[in-house]
Structures are given as C-alpha cells and as structure tokens.
N, C-alpha and C positions, 0 to 999 in steps of 0.2 A: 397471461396472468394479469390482472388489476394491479396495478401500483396504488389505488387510491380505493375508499371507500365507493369516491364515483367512477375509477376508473379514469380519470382521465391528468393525474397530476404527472407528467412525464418531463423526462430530460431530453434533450436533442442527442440523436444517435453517437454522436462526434463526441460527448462529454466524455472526458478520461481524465485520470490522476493527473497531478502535477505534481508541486514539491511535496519532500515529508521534512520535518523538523524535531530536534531534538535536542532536551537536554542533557548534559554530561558533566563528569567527575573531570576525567582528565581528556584534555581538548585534544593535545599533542597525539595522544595512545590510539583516540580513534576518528582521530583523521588518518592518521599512516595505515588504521585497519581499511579501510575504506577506501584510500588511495593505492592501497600496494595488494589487498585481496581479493576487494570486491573489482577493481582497477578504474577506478571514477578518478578525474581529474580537479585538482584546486583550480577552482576560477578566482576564488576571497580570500582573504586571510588577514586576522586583524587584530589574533593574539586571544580575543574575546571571542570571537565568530569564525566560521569556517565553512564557503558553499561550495559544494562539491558535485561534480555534474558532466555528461558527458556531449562531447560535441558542441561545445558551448552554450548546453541548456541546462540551468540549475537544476538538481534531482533531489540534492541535501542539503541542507541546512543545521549545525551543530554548534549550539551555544553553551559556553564555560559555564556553570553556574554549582561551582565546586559546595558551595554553602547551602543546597537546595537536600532536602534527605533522601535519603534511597526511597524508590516505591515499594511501598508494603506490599504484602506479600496477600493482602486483601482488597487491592485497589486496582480498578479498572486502567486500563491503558492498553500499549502497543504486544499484540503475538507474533506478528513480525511486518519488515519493510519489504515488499518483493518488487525485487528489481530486475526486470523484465530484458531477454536480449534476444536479436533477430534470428541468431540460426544453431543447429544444435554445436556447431564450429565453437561458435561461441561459447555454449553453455563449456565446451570440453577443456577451452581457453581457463573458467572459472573456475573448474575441477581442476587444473593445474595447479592453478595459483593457491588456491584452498590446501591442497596437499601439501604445496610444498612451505608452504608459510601459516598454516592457521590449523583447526580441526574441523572436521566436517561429523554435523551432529545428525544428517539425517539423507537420504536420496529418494526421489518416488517418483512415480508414473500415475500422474491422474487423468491418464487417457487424453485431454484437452492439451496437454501440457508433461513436459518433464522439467521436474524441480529439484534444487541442493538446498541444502537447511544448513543452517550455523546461528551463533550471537557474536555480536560485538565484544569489545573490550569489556562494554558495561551491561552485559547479559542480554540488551537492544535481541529481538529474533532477526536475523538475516533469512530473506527465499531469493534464488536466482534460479530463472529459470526461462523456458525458452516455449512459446505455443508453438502445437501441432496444427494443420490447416484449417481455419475454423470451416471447411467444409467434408474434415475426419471427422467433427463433434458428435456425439449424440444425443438427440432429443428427446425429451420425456413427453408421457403425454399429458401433464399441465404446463408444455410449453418453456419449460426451463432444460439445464441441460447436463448430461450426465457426468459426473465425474468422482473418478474410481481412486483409491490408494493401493498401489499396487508398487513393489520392490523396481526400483529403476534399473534399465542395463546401463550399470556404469560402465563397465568396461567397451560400450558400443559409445558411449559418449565421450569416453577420455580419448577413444581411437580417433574421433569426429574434430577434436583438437586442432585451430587453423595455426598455431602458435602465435598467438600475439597476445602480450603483456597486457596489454589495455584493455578495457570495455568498450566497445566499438560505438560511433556518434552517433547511433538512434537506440541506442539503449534508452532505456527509461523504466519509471515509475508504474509495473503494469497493476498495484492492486496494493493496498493495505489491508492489514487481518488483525481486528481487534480482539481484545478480552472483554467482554461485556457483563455488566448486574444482570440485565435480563434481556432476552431475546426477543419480547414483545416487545418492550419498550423500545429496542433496537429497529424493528421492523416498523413500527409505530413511524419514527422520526426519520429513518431512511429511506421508506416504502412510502407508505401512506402522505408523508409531509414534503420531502426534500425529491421525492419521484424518481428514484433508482427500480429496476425493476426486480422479481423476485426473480433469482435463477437455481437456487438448490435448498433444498430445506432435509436439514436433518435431525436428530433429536437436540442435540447439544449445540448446534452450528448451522448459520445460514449464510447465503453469500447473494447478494446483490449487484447490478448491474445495468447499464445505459446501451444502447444501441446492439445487443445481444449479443454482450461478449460474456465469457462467463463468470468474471466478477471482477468488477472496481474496489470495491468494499467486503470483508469477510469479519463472521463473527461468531465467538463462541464460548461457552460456559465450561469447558473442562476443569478449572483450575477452582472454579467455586466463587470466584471474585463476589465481591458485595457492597465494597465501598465506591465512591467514585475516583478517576484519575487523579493521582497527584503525585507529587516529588519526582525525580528524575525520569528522563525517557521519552517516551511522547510530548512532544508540544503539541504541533497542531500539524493536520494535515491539509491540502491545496487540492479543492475539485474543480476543472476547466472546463465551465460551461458556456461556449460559445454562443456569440449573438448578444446584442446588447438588450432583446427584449424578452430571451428567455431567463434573464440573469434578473432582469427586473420581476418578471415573471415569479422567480425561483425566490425573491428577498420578500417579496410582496407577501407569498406563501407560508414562509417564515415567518413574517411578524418582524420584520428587522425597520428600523426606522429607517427612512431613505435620506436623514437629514444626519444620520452616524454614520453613514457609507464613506467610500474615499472611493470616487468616481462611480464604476459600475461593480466594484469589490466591493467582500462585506466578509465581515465571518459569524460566526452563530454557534453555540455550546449546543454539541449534544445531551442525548438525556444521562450520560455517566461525565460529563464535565468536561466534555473531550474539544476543542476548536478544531471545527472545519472553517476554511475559507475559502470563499469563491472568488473566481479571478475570471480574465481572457486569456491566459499563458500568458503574458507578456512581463 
C-alpha cells in the first residue's frame, strides 16, 4: 500500500508507540486503577503527576488537572490505551486482576491478537491484550492485514493464568485507538504526511502502521464525534522513531520548525487537536 501520494513518505520498520498521557479528575483514584488492575508500576509521584510504567520504562503519564471540564460528548480524543503484554500467561494474569478488583466491559479475538476492554476511573477506554505470531496473521490482497472481531475463549485465557500480580517488564504501549471528525483527514495526516502505513480499512475505522505490524495508531467514527479534542482525557501521545535522520526527516515533513524542537524531539497537532510527539524512547 502507498503511504504517500508518491508512495514513498515511510517510517523505519522499528517505529512503535511510546508513552500516552492523560488528563484527570481525581489523580489518587487512577493511579491505584492502573497500579493495582492494569498492574503497571509507580516510577513518579509528585502529588500533581504520576508515571506509571513497567520494568522501568515509562508507559503513562497522569496529570491532576481537576479544573479542566469533562470531554463532551462531541469531541474527538482517546477510544482507548492498549497496553500490550508478551504471552497469553499474561493476558490471564490481567483477567484476574480485572475480575477481581474492576469490571471488564468487553473480550475478543481479532485473529492477530486477543484483547480485554474496560475504562478507567474517568471513562479513559482501557485494551490489554497479548499478539498471536505475526507469522498466524493474515494478509489481504492490498497488502494489509486481516483482522476479525470474534467472542474471545476467556475461559482458555484465565486457565493460561502464570499468577503474578504485576504486568510483566516488557509490557508496553502496543497501539492507541482514536475517535476521530473524520477518517480522511485522519488518513491524510497519518498516511499520506507523518508515513504510518495503511493496514485495515473499514467503513467507520481504519488502523495504521510502521514495520508491518498490524497497527500503532486506530481510528474511528462510531460515536459521530465532530468537534476537536479537548477537556479531560487524552493529552498527547509519544511515537518512537528511531535514528536521528529519519526523525529529521519526519519534522522536516511536518512543517515543524527545527529552531522550536528540543533536540531531535518535537511534537505536532493533528488534524482533531490531538499532540503527537516524536521522541528516540529515551
């Protein structure tokens, strides 16, 4: 698939999510959701701020900002944070914890992947969830890759259970899934401009992607959204695009002035108001 008009605006294979960040109501309520469900550890804490992450690499980010107003019920932002774990041990570990301390609003099998659904304290969407081999995938024939919503075997995943409290130190950040105005303009600025590639296209929802996984980035119109991002919820989120010359490469493309940068970092508003930033992980 073309990422570009020319076809040729691409990300290095290596680029993957980094942190997400958010605002909230009450600090205390979902950090302990987060620390004690999701089982991410405090690495900050500072009363105002809270980063949360495992194996001592930051994944969250959670800023007080009790005075900021609810997101309307018309405004783009976060459909959820999915936070990615290595084996299905794992996942069964998460299904635990969910059960026993929180509600679990959804389960599924999308063939690439099996997923659990929830929200936060503050309605935040939560996905945990664990890939199948990316050499189970299936490919479509414009090169993208297939993936199903199909009833999860939960009961073959809670048996899969390694019993440990924690989310294990290569957990991470496997993908963000927006609420988007529009799906063109989405594909426009993520495809076309910032060089993720197209991997699923469906009426209401698309999902993009770097080094052929089956998506960093997801996006979609169910809810009708119209306005742009604002008041609680999403801040911004962190895409790690290694190498110092495809990040130059990447700002250059953008339109970002290279004399507002703070080294080879930068961030840049998408077209619903949303802040991505670009980083090297570090």
């Amino acid at each position: 698939m073309d990422t570009s008009p020319d076809g040729d605006s691409t990300l290095p294979a290596e680029t993957r999510l980094g942190r997400v960040a958010l605002r909230v109501d009450d600090l205390d309520a979902t950090t302990a959701f987060y620390r004690d469900v999701i089982g991410l550890a405090v690495l900050a804490w500072d009363g105002t701020i809270a980063t949360l992450g495992a194996g001592g690499t930051p994944l969250l980010e959670l800023t007080a900002d009790p005075d900021a107003p609810d997101r309307g019920r018309a405004n783009a932002g976060l459909f959820h944070t999915a936070f990615r774990v290595p084996s299905r041990g794992a996942l069964g570990d998460a299904l635990t914890r969910i059960r026993e301390r929180w509600e679990l609003d959804g389960a599924s099998d999308h063939d690439v992947s099996e997923a659990l659904y929830l929200a936060d304290p503050e309605g935040n969407g939560v996905e945990v969830y664990r890939d199948r081999p990316r050499e189970s995938w299936t490919g479509t024939p414009d090169g993208g890759v297939r993936m199903t919503t199909e009833p999860l075997d939960v009961g073959g995943v809670a048996a899969a259970a390694a019993g440990e409290d924690r989310a294990p130190p290569d957990t991470d950040v496997g993908h963000v899934h927006l609420e988007v105005t529009s799906l063109d303009a989405f594909e426009r600025f993520y495809i076309a401009t910032f060089g993720f590639d197209s991997r699923a296209r469906y009426p209401d929802a698309r999902f993009v992607a770097a080094g052929g996984y089956h998506h960093h980035v997801g996006a979609n119109t169910w809810n009708g959204r119209t306005d742009p991002a604002a008041g609680r919820g999403l801040d911004w989120f962190e895409v790690v695009v290694p190498g110092d010359e495809a990040r130059r490469e990447l700002r250059d493309r953008l339109g970002v002035d290279a004399d507002s940068t703070a080294g080879d970092g930068f961030a840049v508003t998408d077209p619903d108001g949303i802040e991505v930033r670009v980083g090297d992980g570090r």
